[in-house]
C-alpha positions in Angstrom: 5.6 47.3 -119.3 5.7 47.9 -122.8 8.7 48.8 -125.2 9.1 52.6 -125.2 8.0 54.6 -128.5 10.7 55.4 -130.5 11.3 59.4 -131.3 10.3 59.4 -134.9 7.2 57.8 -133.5 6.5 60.4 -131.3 7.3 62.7 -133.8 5.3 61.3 -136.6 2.2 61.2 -133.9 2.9 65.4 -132.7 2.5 65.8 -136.5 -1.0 64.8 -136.8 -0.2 62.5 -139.9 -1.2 59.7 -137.5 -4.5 60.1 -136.9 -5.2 60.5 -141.3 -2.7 57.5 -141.2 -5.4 55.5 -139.4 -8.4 57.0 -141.2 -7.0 56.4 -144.8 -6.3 52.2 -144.1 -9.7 52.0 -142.3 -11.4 53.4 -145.2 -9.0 51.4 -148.1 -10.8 48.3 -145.8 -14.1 49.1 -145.5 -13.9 49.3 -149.6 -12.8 46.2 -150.0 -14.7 45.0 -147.4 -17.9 46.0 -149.7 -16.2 44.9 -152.9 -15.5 41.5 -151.8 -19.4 41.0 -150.0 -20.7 41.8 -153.8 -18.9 39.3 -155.4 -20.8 35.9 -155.4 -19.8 33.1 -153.4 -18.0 29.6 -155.2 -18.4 26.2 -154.5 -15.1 25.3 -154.2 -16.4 21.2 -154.2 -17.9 22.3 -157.7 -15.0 24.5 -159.4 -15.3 25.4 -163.0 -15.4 22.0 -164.2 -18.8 21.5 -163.5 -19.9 24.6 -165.4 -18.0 23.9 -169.0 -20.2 19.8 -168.3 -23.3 19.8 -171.1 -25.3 16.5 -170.8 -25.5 14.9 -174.1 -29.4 15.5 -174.2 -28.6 18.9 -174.6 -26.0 19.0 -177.4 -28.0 19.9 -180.3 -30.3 22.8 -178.2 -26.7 24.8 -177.4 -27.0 28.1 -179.0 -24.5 29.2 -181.6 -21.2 30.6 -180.2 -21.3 34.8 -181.4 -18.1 35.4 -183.4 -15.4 37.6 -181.0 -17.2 36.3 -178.0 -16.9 33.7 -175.4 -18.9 30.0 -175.5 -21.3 29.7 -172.8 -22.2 27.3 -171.3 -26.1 26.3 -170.2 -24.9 26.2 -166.8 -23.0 28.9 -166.6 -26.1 30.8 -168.1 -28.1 30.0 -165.4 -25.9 30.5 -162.6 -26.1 34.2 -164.0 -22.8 34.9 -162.4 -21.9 37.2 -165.7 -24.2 39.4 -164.2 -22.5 39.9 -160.7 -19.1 40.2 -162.7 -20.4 43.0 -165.1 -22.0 44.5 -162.0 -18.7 44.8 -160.3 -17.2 46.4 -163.2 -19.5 48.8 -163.9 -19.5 50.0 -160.1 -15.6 50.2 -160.3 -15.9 52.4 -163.3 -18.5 54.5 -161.9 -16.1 55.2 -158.8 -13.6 56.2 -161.1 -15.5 58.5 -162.6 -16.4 60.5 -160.1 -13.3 60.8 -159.4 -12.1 62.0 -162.7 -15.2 64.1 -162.7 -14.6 66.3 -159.7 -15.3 69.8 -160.0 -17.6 69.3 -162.6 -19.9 67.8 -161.4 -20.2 70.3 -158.6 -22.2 72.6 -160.6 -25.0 69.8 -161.4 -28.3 69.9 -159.8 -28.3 66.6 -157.5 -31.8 64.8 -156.1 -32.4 63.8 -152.4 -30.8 60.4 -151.5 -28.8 60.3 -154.3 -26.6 63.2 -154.5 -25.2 62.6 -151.5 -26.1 59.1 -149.9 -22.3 57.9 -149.5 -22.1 60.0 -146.2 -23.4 57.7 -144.4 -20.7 55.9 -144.9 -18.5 58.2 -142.8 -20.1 57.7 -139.9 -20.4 53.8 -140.5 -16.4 54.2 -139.7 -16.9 54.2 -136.2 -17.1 50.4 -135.2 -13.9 49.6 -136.9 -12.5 52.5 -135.1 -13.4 51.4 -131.9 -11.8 48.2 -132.5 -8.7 49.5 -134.0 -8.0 51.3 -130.8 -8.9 48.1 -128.5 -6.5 46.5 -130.2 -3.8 49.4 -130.0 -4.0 49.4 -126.3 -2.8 45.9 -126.1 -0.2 45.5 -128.9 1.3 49.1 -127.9 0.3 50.4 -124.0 2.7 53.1 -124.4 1.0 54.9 -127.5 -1.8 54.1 -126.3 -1.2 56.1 -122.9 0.0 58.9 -125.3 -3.4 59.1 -126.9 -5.3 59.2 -123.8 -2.9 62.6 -122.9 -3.1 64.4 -125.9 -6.3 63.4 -128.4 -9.0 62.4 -126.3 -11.5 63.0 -128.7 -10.5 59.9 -130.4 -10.9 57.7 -127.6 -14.1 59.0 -126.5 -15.6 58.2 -130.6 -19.3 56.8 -129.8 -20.4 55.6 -133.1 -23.8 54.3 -132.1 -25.2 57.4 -129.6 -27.2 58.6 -132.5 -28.9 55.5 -133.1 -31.8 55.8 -131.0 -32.8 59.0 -132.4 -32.5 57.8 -136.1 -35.4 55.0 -135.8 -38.1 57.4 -135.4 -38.0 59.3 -138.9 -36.9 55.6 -140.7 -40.2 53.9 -139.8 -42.6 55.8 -141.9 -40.5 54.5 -144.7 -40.4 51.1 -143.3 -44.4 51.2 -143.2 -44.3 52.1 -146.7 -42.1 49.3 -147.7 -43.9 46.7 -146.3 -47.5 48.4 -148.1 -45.9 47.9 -151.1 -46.8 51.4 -151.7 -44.2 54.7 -151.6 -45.8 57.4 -149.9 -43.9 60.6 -148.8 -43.7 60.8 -145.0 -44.8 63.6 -143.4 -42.3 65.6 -141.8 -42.9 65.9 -137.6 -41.5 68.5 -134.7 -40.5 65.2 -133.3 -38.2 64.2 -135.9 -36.9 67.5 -136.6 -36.1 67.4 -132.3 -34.3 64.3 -133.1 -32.0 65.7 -136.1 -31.2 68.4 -134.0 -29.7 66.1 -130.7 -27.9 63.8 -133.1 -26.6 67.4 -134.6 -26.0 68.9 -131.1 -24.6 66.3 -128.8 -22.6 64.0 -131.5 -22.5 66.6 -134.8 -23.6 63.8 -136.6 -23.2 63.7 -140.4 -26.4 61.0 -141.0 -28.4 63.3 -138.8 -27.2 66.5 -141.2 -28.1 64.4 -144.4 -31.4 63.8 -143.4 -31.8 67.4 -142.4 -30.4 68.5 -145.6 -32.9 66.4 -147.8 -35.8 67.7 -146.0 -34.7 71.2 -146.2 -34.4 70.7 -150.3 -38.4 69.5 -150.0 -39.1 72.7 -148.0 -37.2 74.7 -150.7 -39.0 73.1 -154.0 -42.1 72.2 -151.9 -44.6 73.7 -154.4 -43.5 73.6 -157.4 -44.5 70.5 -160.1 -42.6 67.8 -161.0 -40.5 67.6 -158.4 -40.2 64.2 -156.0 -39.5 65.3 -152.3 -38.6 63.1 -149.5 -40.2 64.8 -146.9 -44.1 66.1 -146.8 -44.4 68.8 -144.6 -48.1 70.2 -143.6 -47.9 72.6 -140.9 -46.2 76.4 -141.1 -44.6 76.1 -137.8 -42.6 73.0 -138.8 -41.8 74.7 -142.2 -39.7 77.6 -140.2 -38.5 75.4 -138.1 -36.8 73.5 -140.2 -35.6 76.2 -142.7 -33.9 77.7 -139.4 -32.5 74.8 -138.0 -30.6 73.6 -141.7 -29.6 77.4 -141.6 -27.9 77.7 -138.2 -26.7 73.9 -137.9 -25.2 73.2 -140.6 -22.4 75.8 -140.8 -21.7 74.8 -137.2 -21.3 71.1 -138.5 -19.5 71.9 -141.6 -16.9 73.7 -139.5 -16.8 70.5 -136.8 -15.7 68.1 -139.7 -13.9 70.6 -142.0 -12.4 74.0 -140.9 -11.4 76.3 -142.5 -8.5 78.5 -141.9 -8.8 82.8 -140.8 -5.7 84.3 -142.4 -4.6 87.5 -140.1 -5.3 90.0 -143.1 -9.4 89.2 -142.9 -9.1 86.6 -145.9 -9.8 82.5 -145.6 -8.3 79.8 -146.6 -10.7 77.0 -148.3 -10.6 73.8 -146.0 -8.1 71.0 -146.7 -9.1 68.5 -149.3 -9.5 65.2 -147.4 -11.5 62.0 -148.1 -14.1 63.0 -146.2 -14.8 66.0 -147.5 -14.7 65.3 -150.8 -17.5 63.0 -149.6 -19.3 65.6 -148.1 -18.8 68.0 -151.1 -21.7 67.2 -153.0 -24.2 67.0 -150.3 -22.4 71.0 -149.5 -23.2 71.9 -153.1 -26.6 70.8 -153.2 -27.6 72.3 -149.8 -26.3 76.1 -151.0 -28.1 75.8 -154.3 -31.2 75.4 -152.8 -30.6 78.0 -150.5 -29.8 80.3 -152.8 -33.5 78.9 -154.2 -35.6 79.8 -151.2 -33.6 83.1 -151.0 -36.3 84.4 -153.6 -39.3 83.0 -152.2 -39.2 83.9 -148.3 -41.3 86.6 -147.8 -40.6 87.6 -144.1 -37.5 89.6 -143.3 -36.2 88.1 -140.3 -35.9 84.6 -142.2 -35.1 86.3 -145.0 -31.9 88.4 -143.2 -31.3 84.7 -141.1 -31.1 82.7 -144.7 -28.5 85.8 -146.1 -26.4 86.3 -143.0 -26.5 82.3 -142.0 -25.1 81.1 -146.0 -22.3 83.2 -145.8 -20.9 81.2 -143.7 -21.1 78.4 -146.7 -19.1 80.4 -148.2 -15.3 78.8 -147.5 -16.6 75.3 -148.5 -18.2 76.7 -152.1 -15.4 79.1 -153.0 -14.0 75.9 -155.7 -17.9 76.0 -157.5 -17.7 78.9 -159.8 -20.9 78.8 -161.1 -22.0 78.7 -156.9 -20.2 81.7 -156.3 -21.4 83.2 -159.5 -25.0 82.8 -158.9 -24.8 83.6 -155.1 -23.3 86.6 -155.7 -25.5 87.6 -158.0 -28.7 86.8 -155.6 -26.5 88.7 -153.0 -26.6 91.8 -155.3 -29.8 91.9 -156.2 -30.8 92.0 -152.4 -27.8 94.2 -151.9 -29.8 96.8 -154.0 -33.5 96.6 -153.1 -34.1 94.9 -150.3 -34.8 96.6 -146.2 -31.9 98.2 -144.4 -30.9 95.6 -142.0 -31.0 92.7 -144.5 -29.1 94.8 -147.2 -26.5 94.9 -144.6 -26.4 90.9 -144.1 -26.2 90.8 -148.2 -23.3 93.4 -147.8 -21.6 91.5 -145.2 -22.0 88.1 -147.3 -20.5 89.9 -150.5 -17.6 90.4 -148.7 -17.2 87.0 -147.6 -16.9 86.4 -151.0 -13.9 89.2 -151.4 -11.7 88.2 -148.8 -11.5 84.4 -150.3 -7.5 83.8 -151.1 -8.9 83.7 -155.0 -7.8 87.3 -156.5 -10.6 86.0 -159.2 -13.7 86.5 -157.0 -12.8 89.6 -155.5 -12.3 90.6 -159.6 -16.1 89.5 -160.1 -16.8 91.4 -156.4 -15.9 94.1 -157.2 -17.0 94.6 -160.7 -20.4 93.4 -159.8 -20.9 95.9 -156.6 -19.9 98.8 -158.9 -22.2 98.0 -161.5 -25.3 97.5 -159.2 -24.3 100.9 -157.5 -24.5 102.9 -160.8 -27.8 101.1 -162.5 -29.5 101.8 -158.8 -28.0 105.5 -158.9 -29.7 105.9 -161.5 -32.7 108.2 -159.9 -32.6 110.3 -156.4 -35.4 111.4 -155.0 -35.8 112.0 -150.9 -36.2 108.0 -150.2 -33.9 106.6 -152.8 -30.7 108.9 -151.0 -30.5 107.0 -147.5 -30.1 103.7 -149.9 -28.0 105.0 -152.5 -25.4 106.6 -149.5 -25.3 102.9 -147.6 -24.5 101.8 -151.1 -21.3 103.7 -151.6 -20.3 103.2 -147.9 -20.5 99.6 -147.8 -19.5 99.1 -151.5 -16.0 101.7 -150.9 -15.4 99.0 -148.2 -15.4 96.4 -150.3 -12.6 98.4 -152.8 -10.7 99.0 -149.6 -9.9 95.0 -149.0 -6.9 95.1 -151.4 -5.5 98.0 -153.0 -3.5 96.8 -155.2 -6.7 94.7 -157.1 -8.8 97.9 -156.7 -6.2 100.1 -158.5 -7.3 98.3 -161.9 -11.0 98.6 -161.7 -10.7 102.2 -160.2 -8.1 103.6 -162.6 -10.5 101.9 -165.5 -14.1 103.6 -164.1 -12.1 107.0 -163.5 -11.3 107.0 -167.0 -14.6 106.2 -168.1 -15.7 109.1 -166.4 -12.8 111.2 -168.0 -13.9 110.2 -171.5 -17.3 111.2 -170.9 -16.6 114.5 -169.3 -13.9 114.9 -172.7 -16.7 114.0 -175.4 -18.5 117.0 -173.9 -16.3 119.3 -174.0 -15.3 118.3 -177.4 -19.2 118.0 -179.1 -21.1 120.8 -176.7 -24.7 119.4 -177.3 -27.3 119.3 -175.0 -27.3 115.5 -175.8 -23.4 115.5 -175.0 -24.2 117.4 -172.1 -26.2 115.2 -170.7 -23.8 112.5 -170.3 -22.0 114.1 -167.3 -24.7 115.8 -166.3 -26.7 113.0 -164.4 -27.3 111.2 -160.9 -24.8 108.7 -162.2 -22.0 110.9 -163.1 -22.6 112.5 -159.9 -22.9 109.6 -157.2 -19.7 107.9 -159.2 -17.3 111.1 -158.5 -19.0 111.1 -154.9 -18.6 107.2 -154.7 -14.8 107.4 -155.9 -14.3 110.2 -153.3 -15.2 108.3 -150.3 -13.1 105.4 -151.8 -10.3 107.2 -151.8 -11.0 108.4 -148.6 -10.8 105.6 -146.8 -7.9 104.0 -148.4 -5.7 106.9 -148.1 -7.1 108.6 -144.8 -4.5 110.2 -143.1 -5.4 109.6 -139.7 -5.5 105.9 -140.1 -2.5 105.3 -141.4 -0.2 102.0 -140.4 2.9 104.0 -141.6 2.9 107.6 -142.1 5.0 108.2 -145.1 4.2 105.0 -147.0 1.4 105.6 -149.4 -1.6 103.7 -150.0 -1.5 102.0 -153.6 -5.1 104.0 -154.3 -2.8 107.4 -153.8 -2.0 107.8 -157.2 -6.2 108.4 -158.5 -6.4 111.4 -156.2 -5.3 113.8 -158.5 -7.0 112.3 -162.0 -10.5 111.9 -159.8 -9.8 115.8 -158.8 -9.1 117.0 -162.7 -12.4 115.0 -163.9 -14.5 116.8 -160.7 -13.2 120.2 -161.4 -13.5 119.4 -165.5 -17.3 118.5 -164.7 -17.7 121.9 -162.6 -16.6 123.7 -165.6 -18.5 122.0 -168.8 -21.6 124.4 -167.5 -21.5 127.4 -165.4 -24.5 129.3 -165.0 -27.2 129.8 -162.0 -29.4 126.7 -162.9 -26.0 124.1 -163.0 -25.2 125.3 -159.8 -26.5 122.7 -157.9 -24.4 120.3 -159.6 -21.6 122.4 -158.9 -22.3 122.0 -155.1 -22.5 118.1 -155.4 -18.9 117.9 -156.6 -17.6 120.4 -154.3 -19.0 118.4 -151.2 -17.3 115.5 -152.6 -14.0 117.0 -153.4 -14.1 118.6 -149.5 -14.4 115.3 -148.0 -11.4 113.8 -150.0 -9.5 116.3 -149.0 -10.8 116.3 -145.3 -10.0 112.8 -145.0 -6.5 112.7 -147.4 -5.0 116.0 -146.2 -5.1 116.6 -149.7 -5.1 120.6 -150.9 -7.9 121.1 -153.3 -8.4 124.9 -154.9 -12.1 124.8 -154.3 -12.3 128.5 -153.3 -11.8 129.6 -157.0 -15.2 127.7 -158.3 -17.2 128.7 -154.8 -17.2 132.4 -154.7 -18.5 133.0 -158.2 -21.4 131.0 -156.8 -21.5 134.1 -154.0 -20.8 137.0 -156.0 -23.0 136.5 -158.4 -26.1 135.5 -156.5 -25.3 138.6 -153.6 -25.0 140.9 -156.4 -27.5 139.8 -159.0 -28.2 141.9 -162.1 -31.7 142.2 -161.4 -34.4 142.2 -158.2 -34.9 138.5 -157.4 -38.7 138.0 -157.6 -40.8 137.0 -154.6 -42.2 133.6 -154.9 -44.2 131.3 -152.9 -42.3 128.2 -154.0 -41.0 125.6 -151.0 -37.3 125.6 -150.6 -35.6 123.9 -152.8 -33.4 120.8 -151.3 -30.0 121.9 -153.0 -28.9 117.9 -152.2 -32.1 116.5 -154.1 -31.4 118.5 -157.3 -29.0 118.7 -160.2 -30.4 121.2 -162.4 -32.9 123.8 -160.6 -36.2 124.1 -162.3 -37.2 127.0 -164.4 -38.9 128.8 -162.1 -36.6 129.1 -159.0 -34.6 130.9 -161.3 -34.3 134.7 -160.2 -36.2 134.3 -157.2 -35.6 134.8 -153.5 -35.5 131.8 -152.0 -33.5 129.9 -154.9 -30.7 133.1 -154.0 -30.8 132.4 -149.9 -30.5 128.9 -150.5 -27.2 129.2 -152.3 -25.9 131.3 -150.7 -26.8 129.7 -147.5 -25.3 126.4 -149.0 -22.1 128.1 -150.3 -21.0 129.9 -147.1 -21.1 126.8 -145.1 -18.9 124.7 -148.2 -16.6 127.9 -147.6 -16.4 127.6 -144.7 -16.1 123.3 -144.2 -13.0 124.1 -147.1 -11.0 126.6 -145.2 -11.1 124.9 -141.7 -10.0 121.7 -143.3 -6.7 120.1 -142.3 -5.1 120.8 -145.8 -5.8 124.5 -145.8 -6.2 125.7 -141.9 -3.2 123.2 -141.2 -1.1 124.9 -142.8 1.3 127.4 -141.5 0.7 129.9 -145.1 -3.0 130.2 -143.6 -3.7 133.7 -143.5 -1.9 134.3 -146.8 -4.2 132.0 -148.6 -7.2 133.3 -147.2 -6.2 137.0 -148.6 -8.3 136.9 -152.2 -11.0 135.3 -150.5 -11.6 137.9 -148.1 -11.3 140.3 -150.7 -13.9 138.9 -153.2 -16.4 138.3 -150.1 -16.2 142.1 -149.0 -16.4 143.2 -152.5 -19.0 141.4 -152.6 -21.0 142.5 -149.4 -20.5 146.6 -150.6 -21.9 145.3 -154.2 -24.5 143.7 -153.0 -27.2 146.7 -152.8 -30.4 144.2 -153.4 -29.2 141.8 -151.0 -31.3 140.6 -147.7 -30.0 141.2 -144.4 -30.1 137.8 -143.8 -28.1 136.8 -146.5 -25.3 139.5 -145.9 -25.5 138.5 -142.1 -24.1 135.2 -143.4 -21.1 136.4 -145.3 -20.1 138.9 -143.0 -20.2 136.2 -140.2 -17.5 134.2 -142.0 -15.6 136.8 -143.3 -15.3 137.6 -139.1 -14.0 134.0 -138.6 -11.8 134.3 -141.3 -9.9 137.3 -140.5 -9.8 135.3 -136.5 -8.3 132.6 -137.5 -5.7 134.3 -140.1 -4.9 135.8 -137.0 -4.8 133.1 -134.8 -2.1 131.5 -136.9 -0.4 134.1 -137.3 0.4 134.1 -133.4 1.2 130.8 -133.4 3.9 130.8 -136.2 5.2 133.8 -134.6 8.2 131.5 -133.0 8.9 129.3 -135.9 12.1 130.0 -137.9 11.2 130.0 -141.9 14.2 128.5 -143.9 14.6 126.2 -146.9 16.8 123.9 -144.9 14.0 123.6 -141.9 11.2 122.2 -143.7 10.9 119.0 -141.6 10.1 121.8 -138.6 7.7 123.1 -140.4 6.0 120.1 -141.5 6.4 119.0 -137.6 4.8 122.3 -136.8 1.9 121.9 -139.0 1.5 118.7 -137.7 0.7 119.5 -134.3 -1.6 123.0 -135.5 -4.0 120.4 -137.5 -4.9 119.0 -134.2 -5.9 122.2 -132.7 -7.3 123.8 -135.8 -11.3 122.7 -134.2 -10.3 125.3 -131.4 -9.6 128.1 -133.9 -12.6 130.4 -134.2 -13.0 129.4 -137.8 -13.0 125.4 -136.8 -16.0 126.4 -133.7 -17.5 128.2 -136.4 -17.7 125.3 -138.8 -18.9 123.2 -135.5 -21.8 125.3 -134.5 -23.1 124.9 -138.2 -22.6 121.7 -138.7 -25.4 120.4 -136.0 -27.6 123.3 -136.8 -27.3 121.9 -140.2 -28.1 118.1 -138.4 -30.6 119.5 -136.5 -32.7 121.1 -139.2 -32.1 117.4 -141.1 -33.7 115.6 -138.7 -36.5 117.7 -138.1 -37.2 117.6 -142.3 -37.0 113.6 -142.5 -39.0 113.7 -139.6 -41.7 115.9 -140.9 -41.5 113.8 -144.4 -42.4 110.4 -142.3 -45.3 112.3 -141.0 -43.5 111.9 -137.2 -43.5 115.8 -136.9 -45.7 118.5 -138.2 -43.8 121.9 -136.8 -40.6 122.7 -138.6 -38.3 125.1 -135.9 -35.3 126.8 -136.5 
């Protein structure tokens, strides 16, 4: 038996230092190895003496020695061993070159063989492997016993199972060799079967290579000037292949070189070792021609596989800047124009690219998705709303990642917002106007609402008490909203109006946050209940209040522009006093006190009104006066004092969670899926699905 391993070897071996101890002197020999079988043999019978000998016939022919250089001789001219020696050097100082280079030369377009023909060598590793560890098991049993119990894998190493599905694809080029002629193989089911057992069974990295390069012809296939490796003739072989480099090579990539899942959602790049800093090139030049046939598939299933398969490139590009900056990019661009379910792949590989460790990228992320939001915002019509909301719904995700990088872009675009709205108020043009009165202005308030939202959401809080870093915008993004409400107030802005207020009640649904909406909603009421003149009958449509931000001329005055607001202003009434922040609290039914009495001055004003429209008003004003008293009997045991407050606050606490069981809340539930209902029944009838509107 064996000497027993000592503990700092056992140690040194748990570690895992071992194993890269073993790689990094097998590769040091295989380099000289190759260094040494370049350099040209010596006689050693001959020498040097021989060389420097010049027969006497040949004295006067010997060329004149160049000043600063050393004399030939005719010998050592002909044994043309200069040429081996500058060879050598030349290699060594291209080595060293690349490795100086580095980084820079990630960004460079590479060619087939050559970009990345060195990985070969990694595989090549295997035989002295093999005899490495024959060798370990005699000079050291006992290690060798601790190998076969803990790292299997590296016993079991089969360096030459992928051999017999590598000759297949090598003879065409064989055939061509011996033709004398170079002709581009044509690329076969067969061989691309092969690749994919070599990639399967062994994760073979020669097997990937080849794959690669004949994904790169697939990609530049027909465009001129360009020298494939791979001919390929048949559509079915074409898709095959651009699925196969799609799905495989992430799974190889992570065999090889994983990467690290940090428990906040962010990745750590892979650790830089020698072999993949051999493989980097070949990982470089397989994403940029992805992110090349990304604008020339056509289908959407290959389309959505290419998107949702290169984000998993992502960890082992994240060091290429210009890669990331041109992949995000594409990713945008897709992000804002392509079909739903690949918009969400594009979505889902931009933020891949925000949770890298690099504060940098999510910088670019973020300042990219916003941008693209507000240049697509820039028009709404029925078809371009379902795209603009999954917009601001994926994109706010993005801003929630990290708070504390959000804060600067969102404090920044808030402002801008707050400089427009002041430069209207300041020149009151209709050219200033228009500045804050547009989609844009309007989707960005809505956008930073639902940011907010989600950051600071009270019912998804880690720990209550400890606010989000986002906290702090609420109350400039409420000034700006309420600022914009008030540039232009009169009958045709009030559509507008009714934007803002939607997005103001879902930041406070969601924040617990009190707003004073009421204040800008019942003017909306009283004056179109009580209008100075008859509204005029009209056969116009009804107009779709969330389509609009200016009514046209000639709904002005007329019936059905008047039941439609007030239709729409009821219900925002109503969504605003059964929210959390107002129906939570336990001063309920003394804050509802003006509003019931501007709604029933109102309704005894209101002597053109339509039954229908006062049937609304006096339906909430019911609720209302319900739930005042509703509250009021459960507050009827709670003891008011300055030094209770944290029992009130506990109080208020548990009422939120009952406040959908208050008349007003069941009220606000009913209309809600009426409100659904009728939705669905208009995008239907739009689509053509459904000709019969019901009520």
């Amino acid at each position: 038996m064996g000497k027993k391993a000592a503990k700092s070897m056992k140690k040194f071996a748990a570690s895992g230092q071992l194993k890269k101890t073993i790689d990094a002197r097998r590769k040091h020999q295989q380099i000289k190895k190759k260094i040494s079988s370049k350099k040209p043999a010596q006689d050693p019978k001959k020498g040097k003496h021989k060389q420097t000998v010049v027969r006497e016939d040949e004295e006067e022919e010997e060329p004149t020695p160049v000043k600063g250089k050393k004399r030939m001789s005719v010998d050592e001219f002909l044994s043309g061993g200069f040429m081996d020696d500058d060879s050598d050097g030349k290699e060594d100082s291209d080595m060293a070159d690349d490795a100086e280079s580095g980084d820079e030369d990630d960004d460079e377009d590479f060619a087939d063989d050559e970009s990345f023909g060195d990985v070969d060598d990694l595989d090549e590793e295997g035989e002295a492997h093999l005899v490495e560890l024959s060798k370990l098991a005699e000079k050291d049993p006992e290690f060798y016993k601790y190998l076969q119990e803990n790292d299997q894998e590296l016993l079991n190493f089969d360096p030459n199972a992928e051999d017999d599905s590598d000759n297949e694809e090598d003879q065409p080029e064989d055939e061509d060799d011996s033709m004398g002629e170079k002709q581009t193989p044509i690329l076969t089911k067969t061989i691309l079967r092969n690749w994919q057992n070599s990639l399967l069974k062994h994760r073979s990295l020669r097997a990937l290579r080849k794959l690669l390069i004949a994904f790169r012809s697939a990609a530049h296939m027909n465009e001129d000037g360009q020298v494939l490796a791979w001919s390929i003739d048949n559509s079915s072989v074409y898709t095959k292949l651009i699925t196969t480099a799609l799905k495989y090579t992430p799974v190889i990539l992570e065999h090889h070189a994983p990467y690290k899942s940090l428990p906040n959602g962010k990745f750590k790049p892979p650790t830089q070792t020698p072999k993949l800093k051999a493989l980097q090139k070949m990982i470089l030049s397989y994403f940029q021609n992805v992110i090349h046939i990304l604008s020339q598939l056509t289908d959407d299933e290959m389309l959505k596989i290419a998107v949702s398969e290169s984000a998993k490139i992502i960890p082992y590009i994240v060091s290429s800047r210009k890669a990331v900056k041109v992949y995000l990019k594409k990713c945008l661009e897709i992000w804002s124009s392509a079909e739903d379910s690949i918009r969400i792949a594009a979505f889902l590989a931009i933020r891949k690219l925000a949770s890298a460790t690099d504060e940098s990228i999510l910088d670019s992320v973020l300042k990219g998705t916003y941008l693209t939001f507000v240049r697509s915002s820039k028009s709404t019509t029925a078809h371009t709303l379902p795209s603009i909301n999954l917009m601001k719904n994926s994109a706010s995700e993005v801003f929630s990642l990290d708070p504390a990088v959000a804060y600067q872009h969102a404090f920044g675009y808030i402002r801008q917002l707050a400089i427009h709205l002041r430069n209207s108020m300041k020149v009151k043009s209709k050219e200033a106007y228009k500045q804050v009165y547009n989609w844009q202005y309007i989707h960005c308030i809505d956008f930073w609402s639902i940011v907010l939202a989600r950051a600071c959401d009270a019912a998804t809080e880690s720990e209550p008490g400890k606010e989000n870093e986002l906290a702090p915008l609420i109350y400039p993004l409420v000034q700006v909203s309420l600022g914009a409400i008030k540039l232009i107030f009169n009958s045709r802005s009030y559509p507008f109006h009714l934007h803002v207020i939607r997005s103001l009640l879902h930041l406070t649904r969601h924040t617990h946050t009190y707003v004073p909406i009421s204040p800008y909603l019942l003017p909306i009421l009283t004056s179109t209940l009580a209008p100075s003149s008859r509204p005029k009958p009209s056969t116009l449509r009804p107009l779709d209040l969330e389509l609009q931000i200016r009514a046209p001329a000639q709904y002005l005055k007329t019936r059905i522009y008047s039941e439609g607001l007030i239709e729409e202003a009821v219900y925002l009434l109503a969504e605003w006093l059964a929210s959390p922040a107002v129906h939570g609290s336990i001063a309920f039914p003394e804050t509802t006190v003006p509003v019931v009495v501007m709604l029933r001055k109102s309704v005894k004003a209101a002597k053109m009104g339509s039954a229908k429209d006062l049937g609304l008003v006096k339906g909430l004003l019911e609720r209302i006066e319900e739930s005042a008293r509703w509250v009021e009997q459960k507050r009827k045991g709670v003891v008011l004092a300055p030094n209770r407050l944290g029992e009130v606050r506990e109080w208020e606490r548990k009422l939120i969670a009952t406040v959908e069981d208050s008349p007003l809340g069941k009220y606000v539930k009913v209309q809600r899926k009426t409100r659904e209902r009728r939705r669905n029944l208009v995008d239907k009838a739009r689509h053509g699905e459904d000709e019969i509107l019901e009520d």
